[in-house]
N, C-alpha and C positions, 0 to 999 in steps of 0.2 A: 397326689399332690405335687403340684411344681418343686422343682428343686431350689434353694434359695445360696447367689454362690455366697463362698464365706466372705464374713468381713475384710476389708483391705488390712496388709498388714505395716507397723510403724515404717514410715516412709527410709529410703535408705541414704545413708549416710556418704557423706564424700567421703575420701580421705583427706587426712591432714596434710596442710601446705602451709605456706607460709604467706601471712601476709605482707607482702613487701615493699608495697605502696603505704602502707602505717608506719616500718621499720624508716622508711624513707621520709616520714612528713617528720613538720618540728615536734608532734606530741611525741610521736613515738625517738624521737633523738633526745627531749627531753625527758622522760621515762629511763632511759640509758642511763643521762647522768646523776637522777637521782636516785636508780639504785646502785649505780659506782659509789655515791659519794656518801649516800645513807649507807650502805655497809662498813665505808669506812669510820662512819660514825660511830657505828655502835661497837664494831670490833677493838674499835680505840678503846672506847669504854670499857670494853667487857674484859679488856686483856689488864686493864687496873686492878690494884685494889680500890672500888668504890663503898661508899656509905651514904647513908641519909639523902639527899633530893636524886641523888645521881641513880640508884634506881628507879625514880619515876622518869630520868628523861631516857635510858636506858632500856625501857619497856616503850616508853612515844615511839621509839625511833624505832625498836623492831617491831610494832605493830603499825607502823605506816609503811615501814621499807617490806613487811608479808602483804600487807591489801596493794600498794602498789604492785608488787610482782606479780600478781592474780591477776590487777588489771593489764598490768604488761603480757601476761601470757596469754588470757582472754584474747583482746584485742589484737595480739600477734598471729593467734591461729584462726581470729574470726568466728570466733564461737560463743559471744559476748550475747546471743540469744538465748544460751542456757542458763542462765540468771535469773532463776523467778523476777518477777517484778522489772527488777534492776533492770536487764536486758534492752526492754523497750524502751529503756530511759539512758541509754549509756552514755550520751552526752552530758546528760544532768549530774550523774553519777560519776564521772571523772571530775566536773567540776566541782561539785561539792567535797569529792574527796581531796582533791588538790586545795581548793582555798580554807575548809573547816577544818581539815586532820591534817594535811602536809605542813600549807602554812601555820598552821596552829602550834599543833605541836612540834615540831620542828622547833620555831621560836621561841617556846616556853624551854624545851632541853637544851636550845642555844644559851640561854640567858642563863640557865642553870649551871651548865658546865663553863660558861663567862665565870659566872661567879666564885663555882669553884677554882678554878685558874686565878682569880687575882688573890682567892685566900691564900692558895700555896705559892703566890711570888716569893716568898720569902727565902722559899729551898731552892730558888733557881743559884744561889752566891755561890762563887767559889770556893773551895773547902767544906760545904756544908756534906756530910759522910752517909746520910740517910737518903732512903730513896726520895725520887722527886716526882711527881705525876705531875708538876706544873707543863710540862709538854705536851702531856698526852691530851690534859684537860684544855689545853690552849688550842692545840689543832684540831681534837673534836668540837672546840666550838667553829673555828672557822669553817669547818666541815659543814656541821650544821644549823650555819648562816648561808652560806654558799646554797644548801639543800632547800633551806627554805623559801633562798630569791627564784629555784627549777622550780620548786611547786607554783610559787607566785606568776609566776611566764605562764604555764601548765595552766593554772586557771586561769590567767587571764586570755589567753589561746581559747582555752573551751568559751570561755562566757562571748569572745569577740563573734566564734562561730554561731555561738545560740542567738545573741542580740541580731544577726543576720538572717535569721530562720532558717538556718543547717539544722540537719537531726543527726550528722556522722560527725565521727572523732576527725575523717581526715579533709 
């Protein structure tokens, strides 16, 4: 009987590089700034004593500021095809992740830790002898309002490339 050769085997891999032309476009310089500015977000938070809504915006913000890193790291080493699904779609999938989950929640834990911030104006006075997290709560909002106008760029970046008939991030 003929010999039959063997099946070909899983194609071979490059090595990792970096992608530098992404690093270099505005998505990837806006990805920079909001996991700068998302981390400084939640760390503020997290270094509180928090209660009641400030764990929900506490969990928004480190579950947008981990899928953003994924996407930053994906996208960084170019490997954004091993994504079931997602892969083939990574334009759509950036935008959706930046306008439904960045802006989204971002703004929701914005407006949360606003709020907490004007309840504790009170312990900003002088003499007052207990702690105060009106600060903390004040600049983790500006934080993430800041965070949430990078996503808003971010998506608006992706939708302007889609609306043009691009399929890449850069």
């Amino acid at each position: 009987p003929p010999s039959v050769p063997p099946p070909p085997g899983p194609p071979a891999r490059g090595s990792l590089s970096l992608h530098r032309a992404y690093l270099r476009s505005p998505l990837g310089l806006l990805r920079l700034g909001q996991l700068a500015l998302g981390a400084a977000f939640w760390v503020t938070v997290a270094a509180q004593k928090y209660e009641g809504a400030a764990h929900f915006a506490l969990f928004a913000a480190v579950l947008v500021w981990l899928l953003t890193l994924a996407l930053f790291g994906l996208s960084l080493l170019g490997r954004w095809e091993l994504v079931p699904w997602l892969g083939s779609r990574w334009l759509l999938t950036n935008l959706v992740h930046d306008l439904a989950l960045g802006v989204g929640l971002y703004a929701a834990a914005t407006g949360i830790m606003g709020h907490k911030a004007s309840q504790r104006s009170y312990c900003n006075l002088p003499g007052y002898s207990q702690h105060c997290p009106y600060g903390a709560y004040l600049s983790a909002s500006v934080c993430g309002g800041i965070t949430a106008c990078l996503y808003l760029f971010s998506g608006l970046y992706c939708l302007s490339r889609r609306c043009r008939d691009q399929r890449d991030i850069i």
